[in-house]
C-alpha positions as CSV (number, residue, x, y, z in Angstrom):
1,X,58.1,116.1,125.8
2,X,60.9,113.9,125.1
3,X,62.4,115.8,121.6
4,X,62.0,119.2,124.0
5,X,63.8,117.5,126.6
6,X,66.8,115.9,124.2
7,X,66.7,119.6,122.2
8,X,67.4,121.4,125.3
9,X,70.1,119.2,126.7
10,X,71.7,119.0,122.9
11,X,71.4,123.2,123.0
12,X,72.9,123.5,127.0
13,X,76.1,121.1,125.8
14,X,77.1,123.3,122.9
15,X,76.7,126.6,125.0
16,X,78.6,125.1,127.6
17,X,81.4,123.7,125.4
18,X,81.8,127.3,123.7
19,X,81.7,129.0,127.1
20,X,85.0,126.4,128.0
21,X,86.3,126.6,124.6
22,X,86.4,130.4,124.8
23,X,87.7,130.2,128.5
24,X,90.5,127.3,127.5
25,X,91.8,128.0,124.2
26,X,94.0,130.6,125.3
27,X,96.0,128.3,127.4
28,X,95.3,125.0,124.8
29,X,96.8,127.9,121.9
30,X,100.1,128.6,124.3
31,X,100.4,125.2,125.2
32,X,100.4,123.7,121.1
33,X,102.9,126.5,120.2
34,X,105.0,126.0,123.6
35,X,105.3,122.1,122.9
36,X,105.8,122.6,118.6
37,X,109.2,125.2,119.7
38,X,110.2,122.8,122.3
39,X,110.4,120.1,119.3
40,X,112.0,122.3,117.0
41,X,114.2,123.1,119.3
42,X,114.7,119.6,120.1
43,X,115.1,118.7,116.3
44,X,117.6,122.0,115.7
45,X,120.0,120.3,118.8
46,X,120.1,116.7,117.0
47,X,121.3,118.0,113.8
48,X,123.8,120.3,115.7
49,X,125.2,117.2,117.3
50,X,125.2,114.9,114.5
51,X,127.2,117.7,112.2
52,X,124.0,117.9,109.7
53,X,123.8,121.7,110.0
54,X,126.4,123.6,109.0
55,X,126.8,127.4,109.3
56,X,129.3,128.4,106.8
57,X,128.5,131.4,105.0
58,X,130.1,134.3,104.7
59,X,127.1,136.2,103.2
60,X,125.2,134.4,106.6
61,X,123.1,132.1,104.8
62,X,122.2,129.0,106.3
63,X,123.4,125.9,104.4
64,X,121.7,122.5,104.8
65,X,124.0,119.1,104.6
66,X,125.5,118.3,101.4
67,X,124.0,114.9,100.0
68,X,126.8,112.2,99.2
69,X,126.2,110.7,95.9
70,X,126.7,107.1,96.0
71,X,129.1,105.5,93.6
72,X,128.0,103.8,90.4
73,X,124.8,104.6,90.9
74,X,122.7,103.4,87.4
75,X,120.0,105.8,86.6
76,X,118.4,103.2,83.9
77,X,115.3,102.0,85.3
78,X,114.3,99.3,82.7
79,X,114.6,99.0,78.9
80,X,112.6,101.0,76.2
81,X,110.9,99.9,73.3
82,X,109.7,101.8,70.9
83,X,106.4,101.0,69.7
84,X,104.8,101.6,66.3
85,X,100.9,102.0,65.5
86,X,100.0,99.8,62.8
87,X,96.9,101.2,60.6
């Protein structure tokens, strides 16, 4: 009696949840894309304001900040040896 008991309230929990999940996930769908624009949007204004998006083509392609290369900057990471198999 008690496995027919915890089988039926197991099955009336997952029915109900799909019955809300089909009901809410309209509005939980708007919501998630609402909020991601809103922090694109939010993300676009920053680099607007900090001068990291620039605008300057004539062609009306979008170009990204130039990098800044800093000065003297070594590209050797370590030393190499060269090592030889002896037979």
């Amino acid at each position: 009696m008690g496995f027919l008991k915890t089988l039926l309230i197991i099955l009336g929990v997952y029915f109900l949840l799909r019955i809300l999940g089909r009901l809410f996930a309209p509005w939980l769908f708007r919501y998630a894309v609402k909020k991601t624009g809103e922090q694109f949007r939010h993300a676009y204004e920053q680099a607007r304001e900090n001068g990291e998006a620039r605008f300057t083509g004539s062609d009306g392609e979008i170009r990204g900040p130039e990098k800044k290369q800093k000065p003297n900057s070594p590209d050797k990471v370590g030393e190499y040896i060269d090592f030889e198999e002896i037979d």
